[in-house]
N, C-alpha and C positions, 0 to 999 in steps of 0.2 A: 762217422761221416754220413751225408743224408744225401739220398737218390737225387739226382738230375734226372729231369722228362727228357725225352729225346725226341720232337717230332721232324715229319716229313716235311719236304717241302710245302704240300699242300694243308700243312697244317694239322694234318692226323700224328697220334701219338702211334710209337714205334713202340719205346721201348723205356728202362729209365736204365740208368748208368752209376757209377761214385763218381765223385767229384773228383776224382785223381785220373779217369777215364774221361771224363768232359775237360779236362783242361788240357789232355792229351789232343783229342779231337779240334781244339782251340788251335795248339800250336799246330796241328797238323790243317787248318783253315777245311776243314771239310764240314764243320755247323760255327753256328755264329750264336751270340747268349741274345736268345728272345726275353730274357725275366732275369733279373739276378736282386741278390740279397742288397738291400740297403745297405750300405757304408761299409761294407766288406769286402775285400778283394786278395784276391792270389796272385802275387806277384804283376804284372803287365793286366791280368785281366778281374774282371767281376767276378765274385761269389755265383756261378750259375744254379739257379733253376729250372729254369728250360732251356735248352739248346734247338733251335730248328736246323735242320739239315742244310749244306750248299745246293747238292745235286740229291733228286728226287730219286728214291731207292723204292724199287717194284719189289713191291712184297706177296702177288697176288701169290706165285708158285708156290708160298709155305701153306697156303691158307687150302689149296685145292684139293685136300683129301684130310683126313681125320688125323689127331694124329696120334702115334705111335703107344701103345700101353707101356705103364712104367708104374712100377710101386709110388715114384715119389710123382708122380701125374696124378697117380687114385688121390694120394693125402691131399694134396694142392687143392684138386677139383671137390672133396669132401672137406678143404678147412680144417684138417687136423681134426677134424670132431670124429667121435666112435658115434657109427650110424646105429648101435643098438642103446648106448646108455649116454651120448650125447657129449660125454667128456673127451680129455684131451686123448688124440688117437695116435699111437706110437707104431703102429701093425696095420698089414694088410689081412683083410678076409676074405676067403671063396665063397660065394653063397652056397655053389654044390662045390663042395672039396674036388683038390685037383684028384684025387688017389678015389672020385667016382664017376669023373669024367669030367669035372668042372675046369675050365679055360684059364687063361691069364687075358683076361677082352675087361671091356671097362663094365659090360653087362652085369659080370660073373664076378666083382671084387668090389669093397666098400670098404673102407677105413675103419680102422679097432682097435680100441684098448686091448693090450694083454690081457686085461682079464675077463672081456666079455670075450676075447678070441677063443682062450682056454674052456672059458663054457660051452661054447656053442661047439668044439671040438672038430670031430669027421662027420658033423652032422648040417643038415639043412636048417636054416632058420624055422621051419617051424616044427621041423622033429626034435630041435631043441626048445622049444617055445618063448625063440625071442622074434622079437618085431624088430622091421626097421624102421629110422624116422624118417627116411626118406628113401628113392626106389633111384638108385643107379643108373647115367646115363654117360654116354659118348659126350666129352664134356670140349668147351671151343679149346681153342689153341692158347689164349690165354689161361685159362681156367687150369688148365696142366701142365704150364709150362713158364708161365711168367711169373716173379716176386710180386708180393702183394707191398703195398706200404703203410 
């Protein structure tokens, strides 16, 4: 099945949902289908593609501070790519290993293959002389936390 948009009242996107989740939200009248699928429909209502919200949902308070470090945050915000050889990235990496003081922060981790992880081992990227292809940051709220589609 394929995501439904979910926007605000204002017209900002929220979120997306399955379509088993928007038609929930249908019968429960709390969004209405802004877009739906030509000549398809679920029972009483349209195939949705975007649903807009009834009542306008404050979302400032998620947004007001960084958020939270998470393995599957690091991969999200790097794409699944391994930051040393570019491919699909299954692991997280410390740049300084935890066992030399190195963090669980978004600074201090980057997304890795098993097997550049395995190289680069309890060492720093360049006491094992790899590069990265891109330099680690505090990534937004979506970036870490939301499906991509």
């Amino acid at each position: 099945m394929s995501a439904v948009i979910v926007l605000n009242t204002d017209n900002t996107a929220l979120h997306t949902v399955s379509v088993q989740h928007a038609i929930r939200m249908l019968v429960r009248e709390v969004a209405i289908v802004e877009e739906a699928r030509d000549g398809h429909r679920i029972g009483p209502y349209p195939w949705p593609l975007v649903l807009r919200l009834i009542r306008y949902v404050k979302t400032t308070f998620l947004y007001a501070r960084t958020p939270a470090w998470s393995k599957r945050g690091v991969l999200r915000r790097d794409h699944h790519r391994c930051a040393y050889c570019e491919g699909v990235a299954d692991t997280v990496d410390h740049l300084v290993p935890q066992s030399r003081g190195g963090s669980n922060s978004w600074q201090n981790t980057v997304a890795a293959c098993t097997r550049c992880n395995n190289r680069k081992a309890n060492r720093t990227p360049r006491e094992s002389g790899m590069t990265l292809a891109w330099k680690p940051s505090v990534p937004t709220w979506r970036e870490a936390y939301h499906r991509r589609n």
